[in-house]
PDB file of N, H, CA, C and O in Angstrom:
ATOM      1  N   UNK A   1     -18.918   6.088  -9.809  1.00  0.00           N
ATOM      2  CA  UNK A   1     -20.097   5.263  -9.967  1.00  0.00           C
ATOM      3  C   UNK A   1     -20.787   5.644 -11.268  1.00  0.00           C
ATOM      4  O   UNK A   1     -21.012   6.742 -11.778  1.00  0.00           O
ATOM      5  N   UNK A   2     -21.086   4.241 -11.692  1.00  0.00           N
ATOM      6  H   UNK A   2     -20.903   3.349 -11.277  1.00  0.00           H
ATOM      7  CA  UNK A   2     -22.207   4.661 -12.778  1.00  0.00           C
ATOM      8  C   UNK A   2     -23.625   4.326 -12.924  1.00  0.00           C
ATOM      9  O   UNK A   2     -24.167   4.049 -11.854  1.00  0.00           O
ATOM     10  N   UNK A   3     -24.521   4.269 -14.175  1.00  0.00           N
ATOM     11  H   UNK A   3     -24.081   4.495 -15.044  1.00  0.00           H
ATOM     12  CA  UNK A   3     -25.788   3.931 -14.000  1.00  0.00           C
ATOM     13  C   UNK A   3     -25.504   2.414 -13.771  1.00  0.00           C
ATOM     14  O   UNK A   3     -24.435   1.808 -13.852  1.00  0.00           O
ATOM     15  N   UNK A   4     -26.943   1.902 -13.415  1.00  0.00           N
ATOM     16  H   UNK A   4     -27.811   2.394 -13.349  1.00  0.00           H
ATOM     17  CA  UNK A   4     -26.889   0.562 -13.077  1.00  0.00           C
ATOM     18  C   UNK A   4     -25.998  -0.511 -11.904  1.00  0.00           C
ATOM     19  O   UNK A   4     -26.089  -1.738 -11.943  1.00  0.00           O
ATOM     20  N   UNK A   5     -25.480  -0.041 -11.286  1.00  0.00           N
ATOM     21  H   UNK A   5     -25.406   0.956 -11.255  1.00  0.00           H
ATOM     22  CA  UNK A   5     -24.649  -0.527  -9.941  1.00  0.00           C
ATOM     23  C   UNK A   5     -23.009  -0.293 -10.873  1.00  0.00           C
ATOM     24  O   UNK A   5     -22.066  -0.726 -10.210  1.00  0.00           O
ATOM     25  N   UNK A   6     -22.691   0.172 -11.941  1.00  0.00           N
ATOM     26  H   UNK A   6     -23.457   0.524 -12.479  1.00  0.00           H
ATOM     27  CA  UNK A   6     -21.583   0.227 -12.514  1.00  0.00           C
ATOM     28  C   UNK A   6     -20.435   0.966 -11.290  1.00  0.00           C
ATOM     29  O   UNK A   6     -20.975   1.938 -10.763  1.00  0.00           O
ATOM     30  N   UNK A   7     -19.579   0.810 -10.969  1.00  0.00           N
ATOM     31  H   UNK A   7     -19.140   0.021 -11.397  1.00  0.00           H
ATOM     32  CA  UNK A   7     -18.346   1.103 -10.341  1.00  0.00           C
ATOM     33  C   UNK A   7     -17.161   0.694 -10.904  1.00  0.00           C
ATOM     34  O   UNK A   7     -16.815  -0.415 -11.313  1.00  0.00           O
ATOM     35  N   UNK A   8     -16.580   1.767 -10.865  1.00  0.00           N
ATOM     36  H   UNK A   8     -16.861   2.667 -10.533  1.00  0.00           H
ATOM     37  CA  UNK A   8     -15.250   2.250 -11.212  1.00  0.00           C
ATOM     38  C   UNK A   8     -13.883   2.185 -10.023  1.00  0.00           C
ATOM     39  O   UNK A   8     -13.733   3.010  -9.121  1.00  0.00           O
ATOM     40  N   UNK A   9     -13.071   1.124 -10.260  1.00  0.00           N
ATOM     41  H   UNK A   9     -13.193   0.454 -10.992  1.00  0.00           H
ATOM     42  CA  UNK A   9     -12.091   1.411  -8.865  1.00  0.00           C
ATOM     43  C   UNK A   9     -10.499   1.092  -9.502  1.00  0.00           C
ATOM     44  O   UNK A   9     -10.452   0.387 -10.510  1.00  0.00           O
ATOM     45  N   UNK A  10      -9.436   1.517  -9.018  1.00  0.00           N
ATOM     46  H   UNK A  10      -9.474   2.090  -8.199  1.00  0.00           H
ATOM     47  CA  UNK A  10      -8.328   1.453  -9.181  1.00  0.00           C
ATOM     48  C   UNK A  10      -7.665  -0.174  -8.813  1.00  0.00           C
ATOM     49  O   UNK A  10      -7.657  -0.594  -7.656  1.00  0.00           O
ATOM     50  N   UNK A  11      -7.255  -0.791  -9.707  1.00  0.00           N
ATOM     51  H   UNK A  11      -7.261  -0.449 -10.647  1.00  0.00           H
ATOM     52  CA  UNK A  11      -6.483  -2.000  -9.565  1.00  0.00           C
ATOM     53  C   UNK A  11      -5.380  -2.237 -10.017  1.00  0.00           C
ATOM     54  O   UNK A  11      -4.882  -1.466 -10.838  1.00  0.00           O
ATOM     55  N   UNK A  12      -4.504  -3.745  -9.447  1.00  0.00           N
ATOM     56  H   UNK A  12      -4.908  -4.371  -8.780  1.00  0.00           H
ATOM     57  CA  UNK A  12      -3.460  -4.172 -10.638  1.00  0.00           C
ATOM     58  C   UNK A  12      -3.959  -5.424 -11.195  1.00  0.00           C
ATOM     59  O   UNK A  12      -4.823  -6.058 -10.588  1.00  0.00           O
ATOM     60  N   UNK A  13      -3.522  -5.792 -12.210  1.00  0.00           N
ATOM     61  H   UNK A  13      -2.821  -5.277 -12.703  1.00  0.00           H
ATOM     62  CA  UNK A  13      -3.282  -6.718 -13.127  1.00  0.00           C
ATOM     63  C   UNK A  13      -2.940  -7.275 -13.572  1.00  0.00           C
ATOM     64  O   UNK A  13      -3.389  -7.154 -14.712  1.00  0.00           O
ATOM     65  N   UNK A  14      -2.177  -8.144 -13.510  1.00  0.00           N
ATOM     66  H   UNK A  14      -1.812  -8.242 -12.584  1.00  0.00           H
ATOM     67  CA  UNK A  14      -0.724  -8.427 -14.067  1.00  0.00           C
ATOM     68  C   UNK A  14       0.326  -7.869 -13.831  1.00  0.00           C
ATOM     69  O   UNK A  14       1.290  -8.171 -14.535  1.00  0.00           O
ATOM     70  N   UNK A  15       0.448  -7.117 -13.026  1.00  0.00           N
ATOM     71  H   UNK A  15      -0.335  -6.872 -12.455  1.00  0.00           H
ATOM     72  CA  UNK A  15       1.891  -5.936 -12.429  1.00  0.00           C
ATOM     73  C   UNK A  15       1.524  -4.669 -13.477  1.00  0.00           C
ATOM     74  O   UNK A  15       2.489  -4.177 -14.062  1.00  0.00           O
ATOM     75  N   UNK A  16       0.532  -4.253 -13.681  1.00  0.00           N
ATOM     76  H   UNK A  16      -0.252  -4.653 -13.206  1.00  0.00           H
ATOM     77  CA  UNK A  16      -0.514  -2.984 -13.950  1.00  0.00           C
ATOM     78  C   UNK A  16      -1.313  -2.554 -13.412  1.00  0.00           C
ATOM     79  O   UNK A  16      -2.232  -3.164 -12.865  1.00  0.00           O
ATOM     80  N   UNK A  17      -1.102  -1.168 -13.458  1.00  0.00           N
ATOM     81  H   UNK A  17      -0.355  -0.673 -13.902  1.00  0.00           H
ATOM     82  CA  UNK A  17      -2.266  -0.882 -12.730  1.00  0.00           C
ATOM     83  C   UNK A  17      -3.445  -0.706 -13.898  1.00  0.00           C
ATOM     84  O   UNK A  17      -3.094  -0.745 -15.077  1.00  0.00           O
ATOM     85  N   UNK A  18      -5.045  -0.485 -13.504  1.00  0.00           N
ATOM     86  H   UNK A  18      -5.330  -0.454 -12.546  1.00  0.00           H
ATOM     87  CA  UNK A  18      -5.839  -0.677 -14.467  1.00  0.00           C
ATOM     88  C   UNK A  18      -7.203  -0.175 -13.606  1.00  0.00           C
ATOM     89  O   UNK A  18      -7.499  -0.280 -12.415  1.00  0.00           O
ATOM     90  N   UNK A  19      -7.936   0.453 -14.834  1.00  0.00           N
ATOM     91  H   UNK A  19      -7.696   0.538 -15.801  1.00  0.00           H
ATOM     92  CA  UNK A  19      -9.600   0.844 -13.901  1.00  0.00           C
ATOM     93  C   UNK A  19     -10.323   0.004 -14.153  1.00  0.00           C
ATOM     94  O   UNK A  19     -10.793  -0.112 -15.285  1.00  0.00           O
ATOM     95  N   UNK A  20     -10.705  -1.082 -12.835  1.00  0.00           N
ATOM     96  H   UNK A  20     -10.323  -0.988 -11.915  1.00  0.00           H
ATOM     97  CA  UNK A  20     -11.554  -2.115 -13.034  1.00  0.00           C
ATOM     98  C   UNK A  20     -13.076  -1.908 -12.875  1.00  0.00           C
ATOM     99  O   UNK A  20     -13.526  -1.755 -11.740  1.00  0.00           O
ATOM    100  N   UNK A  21     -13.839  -1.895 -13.878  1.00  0.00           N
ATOM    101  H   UNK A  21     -13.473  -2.019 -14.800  1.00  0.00           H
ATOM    102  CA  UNK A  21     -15.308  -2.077 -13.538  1.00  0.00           C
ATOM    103  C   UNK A  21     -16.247  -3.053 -13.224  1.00  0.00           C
ATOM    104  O   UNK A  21     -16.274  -4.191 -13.691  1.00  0.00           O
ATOM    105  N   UNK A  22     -16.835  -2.684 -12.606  1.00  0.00           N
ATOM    106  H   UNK A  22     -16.813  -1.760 -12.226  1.00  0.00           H
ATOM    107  CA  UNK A  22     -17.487  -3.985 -11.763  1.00  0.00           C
ATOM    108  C   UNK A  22     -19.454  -3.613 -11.793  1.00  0.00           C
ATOM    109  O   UNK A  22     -19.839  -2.447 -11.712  1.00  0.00           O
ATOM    110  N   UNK A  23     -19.978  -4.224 -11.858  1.00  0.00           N
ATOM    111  H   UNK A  23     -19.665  -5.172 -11.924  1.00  0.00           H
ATOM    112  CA  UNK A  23     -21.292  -4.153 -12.000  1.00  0.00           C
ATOM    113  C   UNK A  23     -21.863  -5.132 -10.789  1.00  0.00           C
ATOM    114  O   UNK A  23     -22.038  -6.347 -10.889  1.00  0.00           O
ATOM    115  N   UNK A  24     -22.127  -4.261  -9.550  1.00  0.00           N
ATOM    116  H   UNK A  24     -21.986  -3.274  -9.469  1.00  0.00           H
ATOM    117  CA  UNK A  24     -23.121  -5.332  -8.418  1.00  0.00           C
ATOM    118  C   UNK A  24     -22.212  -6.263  -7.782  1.00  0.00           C
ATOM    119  O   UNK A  24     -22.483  -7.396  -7.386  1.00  0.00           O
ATOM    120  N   UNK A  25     -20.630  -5.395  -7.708  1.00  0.00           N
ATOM    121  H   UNK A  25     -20.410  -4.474  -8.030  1.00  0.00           H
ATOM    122  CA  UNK A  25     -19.358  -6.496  -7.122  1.00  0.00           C
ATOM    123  C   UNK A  25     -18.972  -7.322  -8.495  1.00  0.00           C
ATOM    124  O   UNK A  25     -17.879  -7.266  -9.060  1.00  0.00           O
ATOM    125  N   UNK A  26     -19.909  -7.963  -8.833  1.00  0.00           N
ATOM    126  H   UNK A  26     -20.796  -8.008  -8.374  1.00  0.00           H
ATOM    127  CA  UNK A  26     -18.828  -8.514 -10.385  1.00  0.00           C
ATOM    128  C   UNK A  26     -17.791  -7.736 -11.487  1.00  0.00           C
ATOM    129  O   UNK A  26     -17.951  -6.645 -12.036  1.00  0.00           O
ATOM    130  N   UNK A  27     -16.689  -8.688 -11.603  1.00  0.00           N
ATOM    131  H   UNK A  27     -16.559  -9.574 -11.158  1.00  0.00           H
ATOM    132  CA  UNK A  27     -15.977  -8.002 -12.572  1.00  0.00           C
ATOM    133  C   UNK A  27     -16.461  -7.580 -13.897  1.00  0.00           C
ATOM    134  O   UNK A  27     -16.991  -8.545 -14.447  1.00  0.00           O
ATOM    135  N   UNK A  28     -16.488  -6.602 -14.572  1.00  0.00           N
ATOM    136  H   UNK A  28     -16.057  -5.818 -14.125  1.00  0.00           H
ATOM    137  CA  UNK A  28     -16.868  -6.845 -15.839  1.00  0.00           C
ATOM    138  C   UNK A  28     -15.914  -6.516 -16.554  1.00  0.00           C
ATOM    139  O   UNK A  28     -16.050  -7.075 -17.643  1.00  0.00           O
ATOM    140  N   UNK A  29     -14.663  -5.665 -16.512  1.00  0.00           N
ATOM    141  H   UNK A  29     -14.553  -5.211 -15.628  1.00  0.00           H
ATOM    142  CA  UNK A  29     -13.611  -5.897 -17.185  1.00  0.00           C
ATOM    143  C   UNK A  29     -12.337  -4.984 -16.261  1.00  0.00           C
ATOM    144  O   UNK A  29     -12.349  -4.602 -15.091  1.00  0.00           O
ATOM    145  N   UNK A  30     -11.398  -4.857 -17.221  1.00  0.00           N
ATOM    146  H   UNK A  30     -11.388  -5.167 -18.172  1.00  0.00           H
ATOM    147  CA  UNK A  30      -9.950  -4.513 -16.501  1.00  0.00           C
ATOM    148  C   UNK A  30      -9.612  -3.508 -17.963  1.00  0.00           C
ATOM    149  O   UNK A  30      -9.644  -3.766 -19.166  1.00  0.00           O
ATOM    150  N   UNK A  31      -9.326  -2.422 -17.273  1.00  0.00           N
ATOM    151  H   UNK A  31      -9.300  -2.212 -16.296  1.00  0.00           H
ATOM    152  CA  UNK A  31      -9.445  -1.373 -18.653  1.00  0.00           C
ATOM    153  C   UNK A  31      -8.274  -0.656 -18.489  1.00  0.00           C
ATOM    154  O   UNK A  31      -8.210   0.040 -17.476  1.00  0.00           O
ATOM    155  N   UNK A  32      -7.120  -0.664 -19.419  1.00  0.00           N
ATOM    156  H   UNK A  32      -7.172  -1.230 -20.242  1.00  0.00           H
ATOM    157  CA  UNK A  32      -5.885   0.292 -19.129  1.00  0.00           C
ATOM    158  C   UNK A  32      -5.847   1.750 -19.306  1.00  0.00           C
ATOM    159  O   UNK A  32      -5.013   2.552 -18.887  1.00  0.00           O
ATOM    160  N   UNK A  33      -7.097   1.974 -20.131  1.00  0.00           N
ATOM    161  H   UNK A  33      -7.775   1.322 -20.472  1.00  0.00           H
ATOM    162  CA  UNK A  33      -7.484   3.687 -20.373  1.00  0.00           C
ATOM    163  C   UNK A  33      -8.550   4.334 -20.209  1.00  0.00           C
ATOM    164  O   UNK A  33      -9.511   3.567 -20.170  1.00  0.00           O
ATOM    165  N   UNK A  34      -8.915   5.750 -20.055  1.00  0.00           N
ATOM    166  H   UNK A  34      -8.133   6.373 -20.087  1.00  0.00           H
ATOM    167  CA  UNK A  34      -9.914   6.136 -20.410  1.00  0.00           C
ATOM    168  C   UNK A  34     -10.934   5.496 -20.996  1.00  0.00           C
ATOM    169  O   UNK A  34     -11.940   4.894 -20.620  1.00  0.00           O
ATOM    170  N   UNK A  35     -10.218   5.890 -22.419  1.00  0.00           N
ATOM    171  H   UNK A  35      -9.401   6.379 -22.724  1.00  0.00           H
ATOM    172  CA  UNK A  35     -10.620   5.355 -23.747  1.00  0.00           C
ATOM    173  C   UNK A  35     -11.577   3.669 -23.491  1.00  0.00           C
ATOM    174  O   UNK A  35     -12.697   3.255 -23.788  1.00  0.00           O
ATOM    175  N   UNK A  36     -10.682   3.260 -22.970  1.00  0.00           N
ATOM    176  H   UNK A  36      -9.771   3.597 -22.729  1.00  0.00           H
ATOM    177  CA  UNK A  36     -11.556   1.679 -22.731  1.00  0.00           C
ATOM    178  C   UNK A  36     -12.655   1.530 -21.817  1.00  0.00           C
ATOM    179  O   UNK A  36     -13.582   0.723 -21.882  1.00  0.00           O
ATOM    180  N   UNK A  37     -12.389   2.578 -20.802  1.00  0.00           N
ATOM    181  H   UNK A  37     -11.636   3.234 -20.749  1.00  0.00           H
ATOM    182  CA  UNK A  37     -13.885   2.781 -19.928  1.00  0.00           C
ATOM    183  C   UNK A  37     -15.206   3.058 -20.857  1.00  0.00           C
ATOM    184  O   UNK A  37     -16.299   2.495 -20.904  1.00  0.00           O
ATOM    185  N   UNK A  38     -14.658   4.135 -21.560  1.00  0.00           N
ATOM    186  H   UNK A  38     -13.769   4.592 -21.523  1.00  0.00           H
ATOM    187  CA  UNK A  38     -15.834   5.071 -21.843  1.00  0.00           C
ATOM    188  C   UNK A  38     -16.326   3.793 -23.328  1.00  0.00           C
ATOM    189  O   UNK A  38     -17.421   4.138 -23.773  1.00  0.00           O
ATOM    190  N   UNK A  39     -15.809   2.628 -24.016  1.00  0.00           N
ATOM    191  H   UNK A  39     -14.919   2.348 -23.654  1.00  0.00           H
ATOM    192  CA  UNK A  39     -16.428   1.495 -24.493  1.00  0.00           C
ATOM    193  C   UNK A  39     -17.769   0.951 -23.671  1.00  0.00           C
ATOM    194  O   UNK A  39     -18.880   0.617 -24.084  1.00  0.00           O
ATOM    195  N   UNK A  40     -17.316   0.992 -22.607  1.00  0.00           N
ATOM    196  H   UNK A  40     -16.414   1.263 -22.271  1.00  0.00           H
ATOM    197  CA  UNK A  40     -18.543   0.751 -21.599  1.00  0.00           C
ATOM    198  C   UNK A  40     -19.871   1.464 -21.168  1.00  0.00           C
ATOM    199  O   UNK A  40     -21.049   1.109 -21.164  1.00  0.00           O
ATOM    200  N   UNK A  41     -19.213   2.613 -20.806  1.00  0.00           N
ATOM    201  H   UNK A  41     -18.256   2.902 -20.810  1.00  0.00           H
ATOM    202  CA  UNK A  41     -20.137   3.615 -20.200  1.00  0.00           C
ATOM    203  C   UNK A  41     -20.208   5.093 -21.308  1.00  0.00           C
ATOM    204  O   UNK A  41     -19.518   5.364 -22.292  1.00  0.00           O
ATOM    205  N   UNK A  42     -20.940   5.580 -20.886  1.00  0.00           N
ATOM    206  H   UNK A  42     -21.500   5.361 -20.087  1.00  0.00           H
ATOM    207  CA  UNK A  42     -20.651   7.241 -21.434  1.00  0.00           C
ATOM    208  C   UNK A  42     -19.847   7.582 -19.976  1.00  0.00           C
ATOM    209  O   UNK A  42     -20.190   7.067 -18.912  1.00  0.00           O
ATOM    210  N   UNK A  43     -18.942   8.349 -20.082  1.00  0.00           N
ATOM    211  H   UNK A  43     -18.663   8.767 -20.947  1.00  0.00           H
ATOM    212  CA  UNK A  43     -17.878   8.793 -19.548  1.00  0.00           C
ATOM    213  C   UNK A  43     -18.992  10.206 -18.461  1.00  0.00           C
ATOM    214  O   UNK A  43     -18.603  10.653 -17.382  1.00  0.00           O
ATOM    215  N   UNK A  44     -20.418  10.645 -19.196  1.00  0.00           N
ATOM    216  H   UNK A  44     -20.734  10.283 -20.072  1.00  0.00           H
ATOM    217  CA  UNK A  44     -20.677  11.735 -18.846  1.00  0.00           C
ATOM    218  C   UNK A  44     -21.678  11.369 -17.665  1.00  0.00           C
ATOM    219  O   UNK A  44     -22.009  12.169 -16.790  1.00  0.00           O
ATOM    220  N   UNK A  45     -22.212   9.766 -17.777  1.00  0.00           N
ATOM    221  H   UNK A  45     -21.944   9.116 -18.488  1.00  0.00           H
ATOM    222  CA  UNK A  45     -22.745   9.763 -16.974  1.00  0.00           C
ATOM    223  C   UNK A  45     -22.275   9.320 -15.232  1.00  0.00           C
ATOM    224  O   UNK A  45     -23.035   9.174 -14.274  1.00  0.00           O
ATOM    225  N   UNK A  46     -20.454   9.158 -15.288  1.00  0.00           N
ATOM    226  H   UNK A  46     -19.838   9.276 -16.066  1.00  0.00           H
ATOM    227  CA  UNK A  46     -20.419   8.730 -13.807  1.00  0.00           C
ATOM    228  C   UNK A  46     -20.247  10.026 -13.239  1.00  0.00           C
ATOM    229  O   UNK A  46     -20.080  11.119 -13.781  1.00  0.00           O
ATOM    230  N   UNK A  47     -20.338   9.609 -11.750  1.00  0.00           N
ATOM    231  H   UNK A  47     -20.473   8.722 -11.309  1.00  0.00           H
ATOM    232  CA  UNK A  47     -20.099  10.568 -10.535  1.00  0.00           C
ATOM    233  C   UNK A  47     -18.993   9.988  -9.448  1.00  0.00           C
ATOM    234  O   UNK A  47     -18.703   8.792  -9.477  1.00  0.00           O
ATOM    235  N   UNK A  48     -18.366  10.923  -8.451  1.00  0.00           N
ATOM    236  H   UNK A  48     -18.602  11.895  -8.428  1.00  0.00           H
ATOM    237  CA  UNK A  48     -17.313  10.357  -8.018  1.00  0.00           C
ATOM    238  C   UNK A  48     -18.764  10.350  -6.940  1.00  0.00           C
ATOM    239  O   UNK A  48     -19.876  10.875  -6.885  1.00  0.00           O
ATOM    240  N   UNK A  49     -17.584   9.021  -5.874  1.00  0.00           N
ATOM    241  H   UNK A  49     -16.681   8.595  -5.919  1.00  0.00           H
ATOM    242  CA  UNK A  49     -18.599   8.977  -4.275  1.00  0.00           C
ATOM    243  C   UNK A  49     -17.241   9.213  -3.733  1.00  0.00           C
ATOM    244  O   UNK A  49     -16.088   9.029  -4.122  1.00  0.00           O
ATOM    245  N   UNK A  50     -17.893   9.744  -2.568  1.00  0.00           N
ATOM    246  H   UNK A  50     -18.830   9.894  -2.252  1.00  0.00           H
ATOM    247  CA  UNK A  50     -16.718  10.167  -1.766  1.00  0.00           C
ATOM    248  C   UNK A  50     -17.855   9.164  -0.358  1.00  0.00           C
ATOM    249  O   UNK A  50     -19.048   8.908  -0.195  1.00  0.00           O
ATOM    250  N   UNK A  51     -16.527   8.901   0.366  1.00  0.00           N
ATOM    251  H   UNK A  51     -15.558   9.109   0.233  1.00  0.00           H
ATOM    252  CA  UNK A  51     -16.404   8.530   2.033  1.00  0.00           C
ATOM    253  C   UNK A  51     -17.191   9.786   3.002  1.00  0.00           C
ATOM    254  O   UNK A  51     -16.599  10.864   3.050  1.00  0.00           O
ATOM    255  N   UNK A  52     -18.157   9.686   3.560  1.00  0.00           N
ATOM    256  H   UNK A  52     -18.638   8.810   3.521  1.00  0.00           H
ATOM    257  CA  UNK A  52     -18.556  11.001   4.301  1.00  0.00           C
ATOM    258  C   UNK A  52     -17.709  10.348   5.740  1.00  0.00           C
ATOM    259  O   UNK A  52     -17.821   9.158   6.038  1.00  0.00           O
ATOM    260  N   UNK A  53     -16.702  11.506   6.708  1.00  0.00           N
ATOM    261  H   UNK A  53     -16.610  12.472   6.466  1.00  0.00           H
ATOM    262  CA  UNK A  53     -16.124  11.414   7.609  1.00  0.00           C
ATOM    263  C   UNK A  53     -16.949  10.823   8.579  1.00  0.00           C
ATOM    264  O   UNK A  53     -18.072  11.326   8.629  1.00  0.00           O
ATOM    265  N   UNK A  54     -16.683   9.718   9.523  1.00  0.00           N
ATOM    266  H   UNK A  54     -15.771   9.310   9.482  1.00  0.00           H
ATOM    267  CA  UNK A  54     -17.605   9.731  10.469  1.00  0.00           C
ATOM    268  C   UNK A  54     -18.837   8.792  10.371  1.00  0.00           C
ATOM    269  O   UNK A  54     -19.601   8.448  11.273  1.00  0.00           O
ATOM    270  N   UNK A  55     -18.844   8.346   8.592  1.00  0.00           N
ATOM    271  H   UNK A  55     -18.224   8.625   7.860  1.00  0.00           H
ATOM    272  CA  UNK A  55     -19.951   7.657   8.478  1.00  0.00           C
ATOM    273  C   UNK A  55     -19.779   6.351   8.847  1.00  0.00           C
ATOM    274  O   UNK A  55     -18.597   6.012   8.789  1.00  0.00           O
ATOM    275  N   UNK A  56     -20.729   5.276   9.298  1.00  0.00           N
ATOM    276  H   UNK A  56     -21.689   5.552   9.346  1.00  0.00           H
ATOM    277  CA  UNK A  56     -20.534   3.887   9.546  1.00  0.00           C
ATOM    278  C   UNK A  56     -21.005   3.440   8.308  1.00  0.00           C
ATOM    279  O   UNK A  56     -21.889   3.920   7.599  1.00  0.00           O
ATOM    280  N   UNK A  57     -20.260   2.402   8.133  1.00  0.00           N
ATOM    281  H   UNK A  57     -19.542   2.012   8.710  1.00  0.00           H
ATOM    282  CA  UNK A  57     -21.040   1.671   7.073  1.00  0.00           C
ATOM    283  C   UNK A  57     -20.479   1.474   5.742  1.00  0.00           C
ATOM    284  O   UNK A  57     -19.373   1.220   5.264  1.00  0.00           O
ATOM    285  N   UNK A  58     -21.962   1.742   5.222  1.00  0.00           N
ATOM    286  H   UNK A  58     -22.860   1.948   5.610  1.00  0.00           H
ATOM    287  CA  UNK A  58     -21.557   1.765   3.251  1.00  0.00           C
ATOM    288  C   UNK A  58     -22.385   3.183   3.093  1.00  0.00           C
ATOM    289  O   UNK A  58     -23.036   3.409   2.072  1.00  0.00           O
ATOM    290  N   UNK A  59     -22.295   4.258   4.351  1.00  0.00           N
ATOM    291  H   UNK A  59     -21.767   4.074   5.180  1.00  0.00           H
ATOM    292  CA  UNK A  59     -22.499   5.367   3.797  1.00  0.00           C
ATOM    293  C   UNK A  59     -21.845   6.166   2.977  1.00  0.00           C
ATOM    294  O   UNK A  59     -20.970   6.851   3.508  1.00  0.00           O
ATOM    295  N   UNK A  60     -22.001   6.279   1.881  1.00  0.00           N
ATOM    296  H   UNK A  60     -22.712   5.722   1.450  1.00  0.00           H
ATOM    297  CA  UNK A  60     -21.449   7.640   0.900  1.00  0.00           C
ATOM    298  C   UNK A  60     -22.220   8.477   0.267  1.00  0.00           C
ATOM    299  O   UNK A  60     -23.444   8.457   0.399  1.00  0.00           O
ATOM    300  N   UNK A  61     -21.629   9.256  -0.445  1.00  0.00           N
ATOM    301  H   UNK A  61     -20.635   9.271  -0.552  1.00  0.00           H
ATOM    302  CA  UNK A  61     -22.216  10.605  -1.330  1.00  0.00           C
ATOM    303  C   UNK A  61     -21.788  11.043  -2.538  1.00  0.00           C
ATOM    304  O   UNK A  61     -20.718  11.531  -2.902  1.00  0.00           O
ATOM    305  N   UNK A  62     -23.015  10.734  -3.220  1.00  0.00           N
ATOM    306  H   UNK A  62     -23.884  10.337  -2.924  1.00  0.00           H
ATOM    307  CA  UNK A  62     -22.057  10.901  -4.717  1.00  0.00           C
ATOM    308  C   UNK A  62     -21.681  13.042  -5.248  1.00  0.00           C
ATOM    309  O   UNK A  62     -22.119  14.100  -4.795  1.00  0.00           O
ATOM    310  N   UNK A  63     -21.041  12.814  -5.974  1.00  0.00           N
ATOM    311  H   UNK A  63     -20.685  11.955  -6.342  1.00  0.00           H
ATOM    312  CA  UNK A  63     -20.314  13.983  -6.155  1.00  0.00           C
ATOM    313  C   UNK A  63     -20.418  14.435  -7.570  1.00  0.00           C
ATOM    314  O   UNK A  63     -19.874  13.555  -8.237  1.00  0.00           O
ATOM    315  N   UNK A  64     -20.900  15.478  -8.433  1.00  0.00           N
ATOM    316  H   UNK A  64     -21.342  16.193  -7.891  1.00  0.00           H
ATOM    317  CA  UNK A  64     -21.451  15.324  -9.499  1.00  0.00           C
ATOM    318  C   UNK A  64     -20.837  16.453 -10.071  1.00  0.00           C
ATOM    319  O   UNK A  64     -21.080  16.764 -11.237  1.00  0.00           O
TER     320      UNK A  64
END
């Protein structure tokens, strides 16, 4: 996750895989590298979320 509802998730693409970012569920692009994320974001500001076991919902926890 990043600032602003920014999320980071694993996709394919065309028969690629690719880190798609999405802002608030919208796509905002399909990125084959690092390198092309961090065009977007500063790289320093995401955090991973992890799944808490047990949770219902859209509970998570970010990881820093």
């Amino acid at each position: 996750m990043g600032p602003d509802g920014l999320e980071i998730v694993p996709a394919h693409h065309a028969g690629r895989q690719v880190l798609r970012l999405r802002r608030h569920g919208l796509v905002v692009a399909d990125c084959l590298s690092v390198e092309e994320v961090a065009r977007y974001v500063d790289l320093a500001d995401l955090c991973e979320v992890i799944a808490l076991p047990g949770a219902r919902g859209d509970v998570r926890a970010a990881v820093r």
